[in-house]
GUFI-653073 format. One record per residue (C-alpha): residue number from 1; residue in one letter; x, y, z. Coordinates in Angstrom, 2 decimals. Example, Ala and Ser with C-alpha at 12.3 -4.5 7.8 and 13.67 -1.06 7.14 Angstrom:
+-----+------+---------+---------+---------+
|  nr | rest |      px |      py |      pz |
+-----+------+---------+---------+---------+
|   1 |    A |   12.30 |   -4.50 |    7.80 |
|   2 |    S |   13.67 |   -1.06 |    7.14 |
+-----+------+---------+---------+---------+
END
This chain:
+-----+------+---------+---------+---------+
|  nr | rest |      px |      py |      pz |
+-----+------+---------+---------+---------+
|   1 |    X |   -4.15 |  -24.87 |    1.61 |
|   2 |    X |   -4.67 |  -21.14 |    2.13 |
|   3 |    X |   -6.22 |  -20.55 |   -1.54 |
|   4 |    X |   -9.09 |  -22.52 |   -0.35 |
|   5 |    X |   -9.96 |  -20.21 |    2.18 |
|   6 |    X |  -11.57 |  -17.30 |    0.13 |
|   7 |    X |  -11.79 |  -13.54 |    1.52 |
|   8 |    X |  -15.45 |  -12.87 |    2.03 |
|   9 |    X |  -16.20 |   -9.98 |   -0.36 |
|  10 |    X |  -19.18 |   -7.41 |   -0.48 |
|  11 |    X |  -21.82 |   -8.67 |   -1.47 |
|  12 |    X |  -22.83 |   -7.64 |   -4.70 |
|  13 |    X |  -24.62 |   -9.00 |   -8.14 |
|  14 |    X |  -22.49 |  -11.05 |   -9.99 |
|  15 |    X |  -21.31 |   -9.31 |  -13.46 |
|  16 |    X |  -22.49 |   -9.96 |  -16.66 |
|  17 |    X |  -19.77 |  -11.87 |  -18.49 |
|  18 |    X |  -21.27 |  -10.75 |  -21.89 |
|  19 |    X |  -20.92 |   -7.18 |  -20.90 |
|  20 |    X |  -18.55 |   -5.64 |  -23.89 |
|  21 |    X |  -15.36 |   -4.42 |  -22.99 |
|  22 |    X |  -14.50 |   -1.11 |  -24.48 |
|  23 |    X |  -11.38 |   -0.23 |  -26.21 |
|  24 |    X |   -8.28 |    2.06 |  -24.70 |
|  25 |    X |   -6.17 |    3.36 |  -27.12 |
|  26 |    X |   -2.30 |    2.35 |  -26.69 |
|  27 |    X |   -0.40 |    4.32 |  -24.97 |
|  28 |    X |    3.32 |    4.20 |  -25.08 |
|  29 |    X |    4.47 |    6.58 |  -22.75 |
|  30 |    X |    2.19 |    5.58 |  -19.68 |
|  31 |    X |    1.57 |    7.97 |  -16.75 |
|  32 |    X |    3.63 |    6.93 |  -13.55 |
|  33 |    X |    3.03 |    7.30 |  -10.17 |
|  34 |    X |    5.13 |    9.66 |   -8.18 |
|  35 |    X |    6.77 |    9.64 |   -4.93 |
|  36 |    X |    6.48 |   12.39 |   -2.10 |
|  37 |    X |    9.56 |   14.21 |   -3.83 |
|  38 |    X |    7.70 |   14.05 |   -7.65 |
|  39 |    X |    9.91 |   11.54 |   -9.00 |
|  40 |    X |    8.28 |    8.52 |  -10.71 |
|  41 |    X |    8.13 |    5.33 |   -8.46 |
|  42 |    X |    8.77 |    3.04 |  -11.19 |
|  43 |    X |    5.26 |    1.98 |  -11.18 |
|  44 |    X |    2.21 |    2.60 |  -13.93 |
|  45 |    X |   -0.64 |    5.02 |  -12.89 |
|  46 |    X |   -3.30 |    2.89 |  -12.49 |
|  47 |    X |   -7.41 |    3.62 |  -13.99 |
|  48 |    X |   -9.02 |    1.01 |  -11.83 |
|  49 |    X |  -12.81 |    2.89 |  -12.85 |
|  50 |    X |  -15.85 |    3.57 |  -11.52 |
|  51 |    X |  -16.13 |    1.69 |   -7.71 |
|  52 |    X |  -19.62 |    0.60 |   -6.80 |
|  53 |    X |  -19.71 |    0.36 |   -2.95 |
|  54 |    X |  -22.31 |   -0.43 |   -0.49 |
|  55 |    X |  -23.83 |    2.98 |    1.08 |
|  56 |    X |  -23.22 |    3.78 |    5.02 |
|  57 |    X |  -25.61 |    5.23 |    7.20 |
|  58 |    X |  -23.88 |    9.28 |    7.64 |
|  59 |    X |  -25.51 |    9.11 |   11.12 |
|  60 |    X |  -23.05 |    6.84 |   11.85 |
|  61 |    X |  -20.37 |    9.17 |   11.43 |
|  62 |    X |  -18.76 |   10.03 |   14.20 |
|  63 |    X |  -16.10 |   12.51 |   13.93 |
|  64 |    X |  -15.26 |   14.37 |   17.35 |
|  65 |    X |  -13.02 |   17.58 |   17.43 |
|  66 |    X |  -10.79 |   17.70 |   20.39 |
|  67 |    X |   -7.68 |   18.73 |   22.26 |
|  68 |    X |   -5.02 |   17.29 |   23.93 |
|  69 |    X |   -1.79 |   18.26 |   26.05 |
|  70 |    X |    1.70 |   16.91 |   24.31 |
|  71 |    X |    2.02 |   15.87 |   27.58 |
|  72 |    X |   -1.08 |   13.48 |   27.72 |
|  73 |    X |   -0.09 |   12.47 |   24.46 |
|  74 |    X |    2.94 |   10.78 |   25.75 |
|  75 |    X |    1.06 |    9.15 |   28.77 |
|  76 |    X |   -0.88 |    7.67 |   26.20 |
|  77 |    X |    2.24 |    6.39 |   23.96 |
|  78 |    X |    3.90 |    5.45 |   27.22 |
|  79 |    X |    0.65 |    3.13 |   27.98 |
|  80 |    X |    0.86 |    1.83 |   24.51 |
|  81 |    X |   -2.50 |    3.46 |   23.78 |
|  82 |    X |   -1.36 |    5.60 |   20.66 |
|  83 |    X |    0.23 |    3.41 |   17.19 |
|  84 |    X |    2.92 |    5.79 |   15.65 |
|  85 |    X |    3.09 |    3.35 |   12.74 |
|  86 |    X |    7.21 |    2.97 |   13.46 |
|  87 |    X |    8.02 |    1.28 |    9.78 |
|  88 |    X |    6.50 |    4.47 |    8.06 |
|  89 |    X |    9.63 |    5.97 |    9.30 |
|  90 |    X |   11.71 |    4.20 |    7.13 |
|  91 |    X |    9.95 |    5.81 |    3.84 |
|  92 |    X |   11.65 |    7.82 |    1.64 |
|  93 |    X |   10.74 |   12.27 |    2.72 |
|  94 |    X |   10.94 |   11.47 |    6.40 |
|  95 |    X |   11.90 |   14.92 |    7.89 |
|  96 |    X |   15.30 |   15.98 |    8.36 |
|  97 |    X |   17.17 |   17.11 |   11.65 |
|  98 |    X |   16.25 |   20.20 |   10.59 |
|  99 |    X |   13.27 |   19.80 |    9.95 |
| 100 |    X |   12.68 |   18.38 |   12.67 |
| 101 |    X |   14.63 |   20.85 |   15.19 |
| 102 |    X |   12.25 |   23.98 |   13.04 |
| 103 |    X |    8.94 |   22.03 |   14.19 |
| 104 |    X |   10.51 |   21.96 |   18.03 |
| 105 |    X |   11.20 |   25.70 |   17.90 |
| 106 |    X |    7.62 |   26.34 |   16.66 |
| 107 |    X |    6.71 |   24.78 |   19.83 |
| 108 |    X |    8.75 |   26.56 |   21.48 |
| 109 |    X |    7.74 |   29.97 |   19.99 |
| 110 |    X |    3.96 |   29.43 |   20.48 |
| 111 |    X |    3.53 |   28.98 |   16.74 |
| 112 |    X |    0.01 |   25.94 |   16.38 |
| 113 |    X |    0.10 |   23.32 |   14.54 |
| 114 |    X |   -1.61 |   22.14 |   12.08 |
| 115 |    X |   -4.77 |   19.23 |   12.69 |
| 116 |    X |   -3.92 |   16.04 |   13.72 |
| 117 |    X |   -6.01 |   13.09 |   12.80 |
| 118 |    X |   -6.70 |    9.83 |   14.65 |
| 119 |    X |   -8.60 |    6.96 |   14.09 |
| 120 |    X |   -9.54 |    5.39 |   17.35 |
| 121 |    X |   -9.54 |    1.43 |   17.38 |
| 122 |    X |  -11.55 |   -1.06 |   19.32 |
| 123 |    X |   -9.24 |   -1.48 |   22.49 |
| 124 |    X |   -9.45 |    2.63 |   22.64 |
| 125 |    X |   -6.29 |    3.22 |   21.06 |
| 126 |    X |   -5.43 |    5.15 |   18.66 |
| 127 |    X |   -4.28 |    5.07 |   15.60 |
| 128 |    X |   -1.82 |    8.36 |   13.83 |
| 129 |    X |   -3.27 |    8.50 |   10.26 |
| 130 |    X |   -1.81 |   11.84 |    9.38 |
| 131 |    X |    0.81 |   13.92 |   11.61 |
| 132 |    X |    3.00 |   10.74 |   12.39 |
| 133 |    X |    6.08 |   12.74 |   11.24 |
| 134 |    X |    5.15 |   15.61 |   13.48 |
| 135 |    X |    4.03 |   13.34 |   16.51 |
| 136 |    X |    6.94 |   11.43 |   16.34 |
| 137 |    X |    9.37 |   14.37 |   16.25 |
| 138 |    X |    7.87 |   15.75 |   19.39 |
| 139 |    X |    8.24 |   11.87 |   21.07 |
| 140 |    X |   11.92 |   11.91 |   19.86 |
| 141 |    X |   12.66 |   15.23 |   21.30 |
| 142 |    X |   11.00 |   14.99 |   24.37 |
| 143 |    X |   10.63 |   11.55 |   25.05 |
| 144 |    X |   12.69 |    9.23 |   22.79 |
| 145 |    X |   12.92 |    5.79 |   24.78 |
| 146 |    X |    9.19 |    5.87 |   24.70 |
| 147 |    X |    9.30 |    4.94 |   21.13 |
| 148 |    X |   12.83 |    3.17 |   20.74 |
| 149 |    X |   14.35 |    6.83 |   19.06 |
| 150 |    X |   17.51 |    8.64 |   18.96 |
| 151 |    X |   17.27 |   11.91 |   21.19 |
| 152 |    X |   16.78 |   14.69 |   18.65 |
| 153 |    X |   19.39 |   17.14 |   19.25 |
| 154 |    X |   18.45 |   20.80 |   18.04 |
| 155 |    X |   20.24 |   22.15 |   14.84 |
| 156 |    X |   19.92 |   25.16 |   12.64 |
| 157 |    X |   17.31 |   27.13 |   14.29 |
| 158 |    X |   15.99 |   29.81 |   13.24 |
| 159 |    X |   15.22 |   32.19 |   16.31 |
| 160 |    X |   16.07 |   30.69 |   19.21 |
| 161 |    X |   19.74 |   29.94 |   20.82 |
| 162 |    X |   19.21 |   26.23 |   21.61 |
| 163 |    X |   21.49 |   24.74 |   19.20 |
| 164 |    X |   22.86 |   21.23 |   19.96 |
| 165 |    X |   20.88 |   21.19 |   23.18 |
| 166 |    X |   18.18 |   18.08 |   24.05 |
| 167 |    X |   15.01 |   18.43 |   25.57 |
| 168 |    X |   17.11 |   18.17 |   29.06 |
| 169 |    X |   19.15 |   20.81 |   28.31 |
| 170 |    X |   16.33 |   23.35 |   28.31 |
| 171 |    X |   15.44 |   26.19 |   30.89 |
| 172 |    X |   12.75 |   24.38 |   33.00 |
| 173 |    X |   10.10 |   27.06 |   31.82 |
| 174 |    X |   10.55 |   25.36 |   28.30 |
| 175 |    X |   10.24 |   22.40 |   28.95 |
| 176 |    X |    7.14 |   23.12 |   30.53 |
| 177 |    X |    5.81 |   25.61 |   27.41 |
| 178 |    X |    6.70 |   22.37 |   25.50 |
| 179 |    X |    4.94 |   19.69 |   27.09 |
| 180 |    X |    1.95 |   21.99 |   27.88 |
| 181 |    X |    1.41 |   22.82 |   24.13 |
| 182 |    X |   -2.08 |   21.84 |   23.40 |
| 183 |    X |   -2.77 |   20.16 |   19.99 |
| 184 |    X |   -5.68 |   20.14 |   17.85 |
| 185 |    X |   -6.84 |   16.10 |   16.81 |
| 186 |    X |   -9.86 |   15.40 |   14.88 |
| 187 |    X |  -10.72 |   11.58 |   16.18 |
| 188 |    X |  -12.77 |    9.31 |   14.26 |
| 189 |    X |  -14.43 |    7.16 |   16.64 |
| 190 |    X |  -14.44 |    3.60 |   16.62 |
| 191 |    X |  -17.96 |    3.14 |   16.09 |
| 192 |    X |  -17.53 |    5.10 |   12.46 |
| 193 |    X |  -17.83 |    2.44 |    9.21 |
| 194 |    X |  -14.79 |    1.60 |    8.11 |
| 195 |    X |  -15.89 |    2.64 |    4.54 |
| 196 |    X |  -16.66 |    5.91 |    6.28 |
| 197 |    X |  -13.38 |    6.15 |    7.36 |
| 198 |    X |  -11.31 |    5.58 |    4.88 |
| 199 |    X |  -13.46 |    8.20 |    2.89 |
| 200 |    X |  -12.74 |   10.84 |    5.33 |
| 201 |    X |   -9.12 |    9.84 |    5.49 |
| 202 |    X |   -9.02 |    9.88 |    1.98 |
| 203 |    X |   -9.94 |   13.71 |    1.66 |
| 204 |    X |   -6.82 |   14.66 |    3.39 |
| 205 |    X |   -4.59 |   16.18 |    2.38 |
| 206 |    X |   -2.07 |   18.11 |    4.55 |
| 207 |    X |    1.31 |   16.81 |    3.74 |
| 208 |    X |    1.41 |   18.43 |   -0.01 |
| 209 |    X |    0.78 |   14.29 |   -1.45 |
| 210 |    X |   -3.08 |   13.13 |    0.00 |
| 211 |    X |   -2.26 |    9.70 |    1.13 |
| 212 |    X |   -2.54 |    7.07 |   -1.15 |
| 213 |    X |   -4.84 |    3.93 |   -0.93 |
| 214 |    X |   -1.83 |    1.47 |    0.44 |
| 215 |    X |   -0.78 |    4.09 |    3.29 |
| 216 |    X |   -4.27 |    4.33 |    4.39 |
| 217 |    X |   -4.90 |    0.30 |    4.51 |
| 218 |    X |   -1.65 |    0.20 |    6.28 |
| 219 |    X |   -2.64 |    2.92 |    9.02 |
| 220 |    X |   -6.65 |    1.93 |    9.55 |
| 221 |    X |   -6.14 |   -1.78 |    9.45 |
| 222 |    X |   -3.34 |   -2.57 |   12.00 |
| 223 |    X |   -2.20 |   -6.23 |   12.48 |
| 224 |    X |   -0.01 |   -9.13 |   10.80 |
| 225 |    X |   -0.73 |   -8.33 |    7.17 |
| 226 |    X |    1.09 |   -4.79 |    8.04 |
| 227 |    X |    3.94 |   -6.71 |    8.88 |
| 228 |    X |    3.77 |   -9.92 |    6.16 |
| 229 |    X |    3.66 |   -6.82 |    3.20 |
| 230 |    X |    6.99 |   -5.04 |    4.93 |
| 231 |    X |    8.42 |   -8.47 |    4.21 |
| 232 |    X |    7.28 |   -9.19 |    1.16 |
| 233 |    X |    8.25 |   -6.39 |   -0.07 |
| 234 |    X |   11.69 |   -6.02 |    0.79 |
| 235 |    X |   12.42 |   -9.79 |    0.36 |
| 236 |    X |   15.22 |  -10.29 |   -2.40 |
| 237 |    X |   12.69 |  -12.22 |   -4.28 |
| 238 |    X |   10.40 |   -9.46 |   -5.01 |
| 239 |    X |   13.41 |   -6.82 |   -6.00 |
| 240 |    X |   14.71 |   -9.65 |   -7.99 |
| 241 |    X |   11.47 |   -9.63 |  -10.18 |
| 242 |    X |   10.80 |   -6.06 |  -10.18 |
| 243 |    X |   14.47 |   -5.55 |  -11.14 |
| 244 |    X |   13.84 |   -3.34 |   -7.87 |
| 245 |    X |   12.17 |   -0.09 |  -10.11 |
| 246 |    X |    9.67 |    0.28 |   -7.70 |
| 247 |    X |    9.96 |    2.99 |   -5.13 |
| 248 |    X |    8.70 |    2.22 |   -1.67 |
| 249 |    X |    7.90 |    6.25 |   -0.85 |
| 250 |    X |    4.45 |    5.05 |   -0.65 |
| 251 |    X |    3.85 |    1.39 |   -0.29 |
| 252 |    X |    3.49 |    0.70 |   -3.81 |
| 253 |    X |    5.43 |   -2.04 |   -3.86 |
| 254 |    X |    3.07 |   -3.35 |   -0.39 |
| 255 |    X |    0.15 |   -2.90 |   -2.82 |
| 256 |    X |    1.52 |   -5.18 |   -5.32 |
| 257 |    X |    2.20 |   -7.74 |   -2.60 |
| 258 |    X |   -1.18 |   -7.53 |   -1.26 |
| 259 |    X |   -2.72 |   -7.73 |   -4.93 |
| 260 |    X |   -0.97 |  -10.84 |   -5.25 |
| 261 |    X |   -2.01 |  -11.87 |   -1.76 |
| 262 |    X |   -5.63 |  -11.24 |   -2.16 |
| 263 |    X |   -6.78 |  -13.07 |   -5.47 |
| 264 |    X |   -4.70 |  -16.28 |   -4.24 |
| 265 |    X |   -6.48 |  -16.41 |   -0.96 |
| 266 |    X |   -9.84 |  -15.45 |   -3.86 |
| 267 |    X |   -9.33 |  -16.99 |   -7.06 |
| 268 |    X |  -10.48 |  -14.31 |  -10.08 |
| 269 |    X |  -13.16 |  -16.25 |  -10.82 |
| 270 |    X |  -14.92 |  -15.33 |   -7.40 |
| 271 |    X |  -13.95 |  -11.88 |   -7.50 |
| 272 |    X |  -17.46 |   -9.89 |   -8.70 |
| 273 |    X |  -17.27 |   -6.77 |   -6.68 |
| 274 |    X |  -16.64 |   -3.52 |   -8.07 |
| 275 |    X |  -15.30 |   -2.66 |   -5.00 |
| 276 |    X |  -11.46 |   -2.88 |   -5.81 |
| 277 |    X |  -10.44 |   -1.38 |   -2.79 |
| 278 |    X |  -12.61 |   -3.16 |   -0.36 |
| 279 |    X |  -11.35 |   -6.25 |   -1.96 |
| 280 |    X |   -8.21 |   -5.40 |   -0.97 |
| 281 |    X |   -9.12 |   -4.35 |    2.93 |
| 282 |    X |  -10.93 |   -7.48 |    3.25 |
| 283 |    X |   -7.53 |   -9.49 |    2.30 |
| 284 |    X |   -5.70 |   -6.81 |    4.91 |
| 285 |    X |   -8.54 |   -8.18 |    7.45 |
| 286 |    X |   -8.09 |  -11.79 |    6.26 |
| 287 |    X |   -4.50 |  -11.95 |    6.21 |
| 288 |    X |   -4.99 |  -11.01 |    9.78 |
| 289 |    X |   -6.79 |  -13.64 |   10.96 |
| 290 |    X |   -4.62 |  -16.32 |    9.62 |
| 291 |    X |   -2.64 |  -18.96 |   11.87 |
| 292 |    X |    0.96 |  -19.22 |   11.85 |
| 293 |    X |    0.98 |  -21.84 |    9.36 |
| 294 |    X |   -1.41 |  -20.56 |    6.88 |
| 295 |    X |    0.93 |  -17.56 |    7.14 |
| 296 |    X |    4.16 |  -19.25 |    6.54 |
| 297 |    X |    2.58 |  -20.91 |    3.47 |
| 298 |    X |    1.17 |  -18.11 |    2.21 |
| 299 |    X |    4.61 |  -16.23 |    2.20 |
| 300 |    X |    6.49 |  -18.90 |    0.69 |
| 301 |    X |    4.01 |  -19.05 |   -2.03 |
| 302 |    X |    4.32 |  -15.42 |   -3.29 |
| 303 |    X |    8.28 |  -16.03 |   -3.15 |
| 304 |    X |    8.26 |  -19.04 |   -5.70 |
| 305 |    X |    5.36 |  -16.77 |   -7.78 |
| 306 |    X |    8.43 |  -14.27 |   -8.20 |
| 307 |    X |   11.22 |  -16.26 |   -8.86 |
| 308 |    X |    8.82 |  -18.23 |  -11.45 |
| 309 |    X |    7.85 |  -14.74 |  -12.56 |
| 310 |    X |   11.28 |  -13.90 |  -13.21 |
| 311 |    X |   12.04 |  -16.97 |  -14.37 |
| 312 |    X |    9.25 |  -17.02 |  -17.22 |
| 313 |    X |    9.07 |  -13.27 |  -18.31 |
| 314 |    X |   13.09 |  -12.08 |  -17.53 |
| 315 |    X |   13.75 |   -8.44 |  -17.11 |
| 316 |    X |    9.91 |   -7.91 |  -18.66 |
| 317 |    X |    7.91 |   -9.26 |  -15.59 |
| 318 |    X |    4.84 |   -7.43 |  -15.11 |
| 319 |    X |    5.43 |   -4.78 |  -17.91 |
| 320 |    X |    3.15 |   -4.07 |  -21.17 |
| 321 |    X |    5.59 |   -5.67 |  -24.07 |
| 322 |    X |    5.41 |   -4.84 |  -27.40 |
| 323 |    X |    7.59 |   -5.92 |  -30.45 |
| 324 |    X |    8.13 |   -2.52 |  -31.67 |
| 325 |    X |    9.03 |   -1.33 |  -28.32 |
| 326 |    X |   12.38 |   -0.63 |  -26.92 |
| 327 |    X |   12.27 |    0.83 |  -23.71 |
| 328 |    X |   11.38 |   -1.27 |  -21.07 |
| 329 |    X |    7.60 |   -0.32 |  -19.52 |
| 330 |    X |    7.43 |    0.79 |  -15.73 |
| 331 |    X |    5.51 |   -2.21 |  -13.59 |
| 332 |    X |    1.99 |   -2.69 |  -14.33 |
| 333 |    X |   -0.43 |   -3.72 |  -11.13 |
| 334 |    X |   -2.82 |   -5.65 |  -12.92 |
| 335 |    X |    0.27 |   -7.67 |  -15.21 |
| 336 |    X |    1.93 |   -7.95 |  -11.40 |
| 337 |    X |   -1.50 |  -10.06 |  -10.45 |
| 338 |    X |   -2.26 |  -11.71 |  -13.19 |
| 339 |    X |    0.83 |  -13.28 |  -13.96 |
| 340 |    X |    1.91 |  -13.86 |  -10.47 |
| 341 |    X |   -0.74 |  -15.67 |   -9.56 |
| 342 |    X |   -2.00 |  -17.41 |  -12.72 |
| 343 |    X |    1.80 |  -18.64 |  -12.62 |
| 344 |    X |    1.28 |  -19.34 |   -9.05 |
| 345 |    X |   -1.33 |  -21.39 |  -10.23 |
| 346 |    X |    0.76 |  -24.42 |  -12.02 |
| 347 |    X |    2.37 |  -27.39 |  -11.22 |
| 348 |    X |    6.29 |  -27.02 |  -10.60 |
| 349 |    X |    6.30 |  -29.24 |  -14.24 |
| 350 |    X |    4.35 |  -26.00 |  -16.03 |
| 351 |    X |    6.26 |  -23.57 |  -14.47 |
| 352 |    X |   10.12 |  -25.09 |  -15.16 |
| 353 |    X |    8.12 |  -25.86 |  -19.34 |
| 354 |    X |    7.10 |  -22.16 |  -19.33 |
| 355 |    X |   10.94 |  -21.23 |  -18.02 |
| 356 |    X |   12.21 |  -23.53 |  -21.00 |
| 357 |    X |   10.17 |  -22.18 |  -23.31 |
| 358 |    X |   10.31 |  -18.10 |  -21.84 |
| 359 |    X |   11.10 |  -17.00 |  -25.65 |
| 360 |    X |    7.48 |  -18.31 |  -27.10 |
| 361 |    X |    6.14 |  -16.74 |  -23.68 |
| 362 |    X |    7.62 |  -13.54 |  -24.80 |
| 363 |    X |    6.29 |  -13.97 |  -28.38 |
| 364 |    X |    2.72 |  -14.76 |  -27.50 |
| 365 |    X |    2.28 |  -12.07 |  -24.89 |
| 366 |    X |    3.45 |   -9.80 |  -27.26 |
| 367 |    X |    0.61 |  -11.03 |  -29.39 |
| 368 |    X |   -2.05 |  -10.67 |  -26.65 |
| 369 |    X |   -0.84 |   -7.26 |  -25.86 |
| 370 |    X |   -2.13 |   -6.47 |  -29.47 |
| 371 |    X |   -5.55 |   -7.64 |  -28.34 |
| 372 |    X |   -7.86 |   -4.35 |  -27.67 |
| 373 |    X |   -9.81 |   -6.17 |  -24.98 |
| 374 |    X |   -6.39 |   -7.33 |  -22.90 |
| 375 |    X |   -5.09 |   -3.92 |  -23.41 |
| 376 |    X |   -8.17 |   -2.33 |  -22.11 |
| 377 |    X |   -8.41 |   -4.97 |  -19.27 |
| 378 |    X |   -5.05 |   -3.72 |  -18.02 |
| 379 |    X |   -5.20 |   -0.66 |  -18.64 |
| 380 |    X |   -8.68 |    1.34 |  -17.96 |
| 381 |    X |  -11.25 |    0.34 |  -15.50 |
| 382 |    X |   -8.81 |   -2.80 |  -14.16 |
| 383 |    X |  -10.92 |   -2.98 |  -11.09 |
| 384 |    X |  -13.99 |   -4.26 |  -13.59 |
| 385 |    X |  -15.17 |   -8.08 |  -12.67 |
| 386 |    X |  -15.73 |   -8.55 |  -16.18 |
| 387 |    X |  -12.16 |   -6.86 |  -17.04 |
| 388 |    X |  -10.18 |   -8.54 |  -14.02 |
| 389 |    X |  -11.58 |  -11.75 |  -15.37 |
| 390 |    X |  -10.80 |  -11.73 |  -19.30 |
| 391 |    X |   -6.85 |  -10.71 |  -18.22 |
| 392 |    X |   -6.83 |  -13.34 |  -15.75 |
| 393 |    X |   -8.13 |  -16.46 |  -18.37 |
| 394 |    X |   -6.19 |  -14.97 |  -21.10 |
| 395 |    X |   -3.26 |  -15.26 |  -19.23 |
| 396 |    X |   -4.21 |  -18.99 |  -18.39 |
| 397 |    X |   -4.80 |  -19.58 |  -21.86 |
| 398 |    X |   -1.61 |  -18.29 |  -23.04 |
| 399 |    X |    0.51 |  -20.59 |  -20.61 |
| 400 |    X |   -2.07 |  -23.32 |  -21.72 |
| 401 |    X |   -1.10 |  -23.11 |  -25.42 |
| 402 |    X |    2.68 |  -22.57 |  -24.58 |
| 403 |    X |    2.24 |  -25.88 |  -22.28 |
| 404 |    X |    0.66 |  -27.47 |  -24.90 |
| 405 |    X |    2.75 |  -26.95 |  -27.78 |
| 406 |    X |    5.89 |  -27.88 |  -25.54 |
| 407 |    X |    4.04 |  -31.51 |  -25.06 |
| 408 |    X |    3.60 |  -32.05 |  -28.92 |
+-----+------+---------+---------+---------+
END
C-alpha cells in the first residue's frame, strides 16, 4: 500500500506534545487568497507560522549572470534542453494577442527586456521559473512547431506597420534584429541547494504577483507529481467536493491535492518538522519516484477521499462551520487535509455510517469548531507539529464518536 511508504522528512527534534496551543480569535470574514487579476480564488489565506529549516552553506550558492541569443535559446528548446512548463499556459492572466504582438514589437524596436531566470537541472537543462510568458511568446512567434503553438500573428501594434504579418512575413533584416536580440538570464546552477533555490526564487517578483509556493514546487521540481496534481485537480471528483470555488490562477487547487497527497504517503503522526514547505517538496520528490502502480493507487485513493468528503460534509467540505453562520466559508487547506485524509483513513463501513449519519457530522463539527485549540490549529501557525497533530486526532475522534453512537 502506498501509505506505508512514508516521505523521508528533515530531520528535526520531535515536538513537544505538551507544548500549549495558543488561542486565535474567530474570525468570520477570513482573508482570501487572490488570483493574478485580484479576485479571490475561493480559497482561505493561510498562517502556516514560523518555519524552522535546516541552514545551507551560502558558499554553495551559485547564481551566474549571463546572456544569451533568442536564437540559441531556440537551439536549446529545439534540443529539448529548455522546460517552458507548457500546462502553465492554461492559467488564468496568460497574455493576450496583444500582448503578446506589443512584447514582439519591443523586440523589434530594440526596447530590453526585463531578467529572465532559470534554474538549471541535473541533465543541464533548464528550467523557465519566471519569464515563461515572455519566452514562450517569442517561441510562438518565431518558432511555434518547436513547442506545439499556434503561429502568433501580429495585432494592434503600436509603432510599427506589421499588422497581421508572422515571423515569415518580415523584411529579412527583422528577422535577423529578432533572433539576434540578446537576453539577460540569471541561472541558478545545479549544484545550488534546493532550499537555496527556492529562497531565491521566492524573492521574485517581476510579474506584479511574486510566485506563490505551489508555482514554484511545480517549476523547480519537474517530473510525474507535476502531472498526477494537473489531474487531480481538474478531475470531476475534486470540483465536485470543492463545489469548484477554487480558482486554479495559481495552483491552489494543486496545493490542496498535494496536501492530501503528502500526509497519506506520511501519516500526521510522523509529521514533526516545522518545515511545512519542505514537507511538501519532499512528497513532490516522492511522488516522483513512485511505480506505475503505486501511482494508480494513489490517485484512486484521493478520488474516493472526495466523493466520501462530499458525501459526509455536503456543500460544507473543507470549510470552518458554525451554527450561527450563514454564508458558506471559502475552502480551508488544513480542513481540506484533515478531513480528506482522516476520512481516507476508514473502512468503506465508516465512511457509508458517517454518510448516513452526515447531519450529527455537521452538528459535532460545529461543536469542535467552538473549541479554541481546533480553531487555532486551523487557523494560525497550521504548519505547527503540535497544531497539525491536535486537528488531525480531533478529527479522528469526532468520526470515532459519530461511529460509535451509530453502533449503539
Amino acid at each position: 500500500m502506498v501509505g506505508s511508504a512514508p516521505v523521508p522528512e528533515p530531520e528535526q527534534s520531535s515536538p513537544d506534545p505538551a507544548s500549549a496551543v495558543s488561542s486565535t480569535p474567530r474570525n468570520d470574514e477570513p482573508l482570501v487568497e487572490l488570483t493574478d487579476t485580484g479576485l479571490s480564488a475561493g480559497i482561505e489565506a493561510e498562517d502556516l507560522g514560523p518555519s524552522h529549516r535546516a541552514p545551507f552553506d551560502p558558499e554553495l550558492i551559485d547564481v551566474y549572470p549571463r546572456a544569451t541569443t533568442i536564437d540559441l535559446m531556440l537551439q536549446r528548446l529545439k534540443r529539448g534542453l529548455i522546460d517552458l512548463q507548457p500546462d502553465f499556459q492554461r492559467r488564468s492572466g496568460i497574455w493576450n494577442e496583444t500582448a503578446q504582438s506589443r512584447l514582439i514589437e519591443s523586440l523589434l524596436l530594440r526596447i530590453a527586456l526585463p531578467t529572465i531566470y532559470v534554474a538549471e537541472e541535473a541533465d543541464d537543462s533548464w528550467t523557465v521559473v519566471d519569464g515563461v510568458q515572455r519566452l514562450t511568446t517569442i517561441v510562438r512567434f518565431v518558432k511555434p512547431e518547436a513547442a506545439g503553438l499556434e503561429p502568433l500573428v501580429l495585432r494592434n501594434l503600436q509603432y510599427l506597420d506589421y499588422n497581421g504579418k508572422t515571423f515569415e512575413d518580415l523584411p529579412g533584416r527583422m528577422q535577423t534584429r529578432v533572433l539576434e536580440t540578446e537576453l539577460s538570464l540569471l541561472l541558478i546552477r545545479k549544484g545550488t541547494p534546493e532550499e537555496a533555490r527556492f529562497n531565491i526564487f521566492t524573492r521574485i517578483n517581476t510579474g506584479g504577483l511574486p510566485l506563490s509556493q505551489q508555482e514554484l514546487r511545480h517549476a523547480l521540481i519537474p517530473g510525474q507529481a507535476r502531472h498526477l496534481l494537473a489531474r487531480l485537480a481538474e478531475s470531476p471528483f475534486f470540483l465536485a467536493a470543492t463545489a469548484g470555488s477554487v480558482s486554479p490562477s495559481r495552483m491552489a487547487e494543486r496545493e490542496l491535492c498535494l496536501r492530501f497527497l503528502a500526509f497519506w504517503m506520511t501519516p500526521p503522526g510522523r509529521y514533526v518538522t516545522q518545515d511545512f514547505d519542505g514537507f511538501l517538496r519532499a512528497a513532490m520528490h516522492h511522488i516522483n519516484r513512485l511505480t506505475p502502480a503505486e501511482l494508480e493507487d494513489l490517485e484512486a485513493r484521493f478520488y474516493l477521499a472526495m466523493v466520501d468528503s462530499e458525501r459526509v460534509f455536503g456543500d460544507q467540505a473543507f470549510r470552518k462551520q458554525f451554527d450561527t453562520s450563514v454564508r458558506r466559508h471559502p475552502i480551508n487547506k488544513a480542513l481540506f487535509e484533515v478531513q480528506a485524509v482522516t476520512l481516507a483513513q476508514c473502512t468503506p463501513e465508516e465512511t457509508k455510517a458517517l454518510s448516513q449519519r452526515a447531519d450529527t457530522v455537521a452538528v459535532k463539527f460545529q461543536r469542535l469548531m467552538e473549541d479554541p485549540a481546533f480553531y487555532d490549529a486551523i487557523s494560525s501557525g497550521t504548519g505547527d507539529a503540535n497544531k497539525v497533530n491536535y486537528r488531525f486526532q480531533s478529527m479522528k475522534d469526532l468520526f470515532r464518536e459519530v461511529l460509535e453512537s451509530t453502533d449503539a
